[in-house]
C-alpha positions as CSV (number, residue, x, y, z in Angstrom):
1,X,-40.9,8.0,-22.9
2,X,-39.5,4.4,-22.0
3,X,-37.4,2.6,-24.1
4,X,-39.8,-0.3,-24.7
5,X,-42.3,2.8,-25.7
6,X,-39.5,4.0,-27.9
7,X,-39.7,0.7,-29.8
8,X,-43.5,0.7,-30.2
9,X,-43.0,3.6,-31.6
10,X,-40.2,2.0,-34.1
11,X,-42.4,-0.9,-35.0
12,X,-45.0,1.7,-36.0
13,X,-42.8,3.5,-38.0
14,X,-41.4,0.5,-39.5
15,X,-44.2,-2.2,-39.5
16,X,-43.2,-4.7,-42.4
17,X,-39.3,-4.5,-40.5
18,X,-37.6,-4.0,-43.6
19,X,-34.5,-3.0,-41.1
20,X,-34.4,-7.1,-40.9
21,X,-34.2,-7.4,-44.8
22,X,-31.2,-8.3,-46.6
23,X,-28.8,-5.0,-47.9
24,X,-29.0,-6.0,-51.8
25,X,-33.2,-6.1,-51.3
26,X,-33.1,-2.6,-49.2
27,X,-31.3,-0.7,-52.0
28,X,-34.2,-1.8,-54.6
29,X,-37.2,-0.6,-52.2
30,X,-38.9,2.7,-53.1
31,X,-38.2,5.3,-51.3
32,X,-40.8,5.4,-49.2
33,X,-40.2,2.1,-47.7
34,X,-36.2,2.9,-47.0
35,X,-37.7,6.1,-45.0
36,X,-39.8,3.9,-42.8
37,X,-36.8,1.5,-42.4
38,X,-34.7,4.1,-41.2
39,X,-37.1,5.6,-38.9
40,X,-37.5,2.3,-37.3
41,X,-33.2,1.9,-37.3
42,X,-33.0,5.2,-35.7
43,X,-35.7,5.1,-33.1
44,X,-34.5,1.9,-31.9
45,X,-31.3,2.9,-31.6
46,X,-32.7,5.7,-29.5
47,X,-34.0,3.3,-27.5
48,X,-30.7,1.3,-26.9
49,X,-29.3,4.5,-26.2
50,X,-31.9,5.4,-23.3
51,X,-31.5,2.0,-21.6
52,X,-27.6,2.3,-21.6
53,X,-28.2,6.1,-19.8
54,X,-30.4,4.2,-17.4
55,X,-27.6,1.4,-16.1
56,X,-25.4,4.3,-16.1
57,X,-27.9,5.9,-13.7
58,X,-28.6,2.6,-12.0
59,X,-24.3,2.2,-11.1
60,X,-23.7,5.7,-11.2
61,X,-21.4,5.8,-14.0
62,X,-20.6,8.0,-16.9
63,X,-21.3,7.3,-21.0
64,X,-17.8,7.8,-22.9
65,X,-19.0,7.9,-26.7
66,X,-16.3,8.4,-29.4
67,X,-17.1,8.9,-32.7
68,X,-15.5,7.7,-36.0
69,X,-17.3,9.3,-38.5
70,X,-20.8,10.9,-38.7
71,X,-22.7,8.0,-38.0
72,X,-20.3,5.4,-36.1
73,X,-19.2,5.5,-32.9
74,X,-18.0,3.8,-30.0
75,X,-19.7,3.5,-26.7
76,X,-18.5,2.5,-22.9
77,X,-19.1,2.5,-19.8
78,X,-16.7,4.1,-17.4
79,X,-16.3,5.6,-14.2
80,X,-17.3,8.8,-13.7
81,X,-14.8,11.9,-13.6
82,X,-14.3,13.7,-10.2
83,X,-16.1,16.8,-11.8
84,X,-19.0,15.2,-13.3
85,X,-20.1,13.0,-10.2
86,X,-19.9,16.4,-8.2
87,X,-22.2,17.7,-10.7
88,X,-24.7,14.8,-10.5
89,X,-24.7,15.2,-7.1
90,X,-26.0,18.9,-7.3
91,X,-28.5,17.7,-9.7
92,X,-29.6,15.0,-7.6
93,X,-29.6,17.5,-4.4
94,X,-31.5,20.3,-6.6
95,X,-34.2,17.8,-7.6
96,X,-34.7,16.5,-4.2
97,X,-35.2,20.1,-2.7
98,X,-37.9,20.6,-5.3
99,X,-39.3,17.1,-4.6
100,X,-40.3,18.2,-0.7
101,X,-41.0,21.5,-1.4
């Protein structure tokens, strides 16, 4: 699945985009409607996730994420370790032998 078919998706899930309503209004929703939000919140971010893994791909870089707590993080791009690229590089090997055979 794309990302722009990741955030379909979200704006299925989330139709009415309560994720773009103000914090005060979101705590006095029903339930119901907070669910949807958050299904929307976390398939987008899904999406924004997938599109950073592809411009990794694209340059051939490595994802550093560090985390703060259970839900924040930060994210960067950086060059890849020594090991890892040699790693890609088996992958990328392995899926070309199985591409011409």
């Amino acid at each position: 699945m794309t990302p722009d078919e990741i955030d379909a998706l979200a704006d299925k899930a989330d139709p009415n985009q309560y994720w773009k309503h103000p914090g005060m209004e979101i705590l006095s929703m029903p339930q119901e409607h907070r669910d949807q939000m958050m299904m929307g919140v976390y398939l987008r971010r899904y999406a924004d996730q997938q599109r950073d893994l592809a411009r990794c791909l694209e340059q051939q870089k490595s994802w550093l994420i560090t985390p703060f707590g259970s839900s924040t993080t930060a994210r960067r791009m950086i060059d890849t370790p020594e090991d890892h690229a040699r790693l890609r590089e088996r992958s990328a090997s392995a899926r070309k032998q199985i591409d011409e055979s």
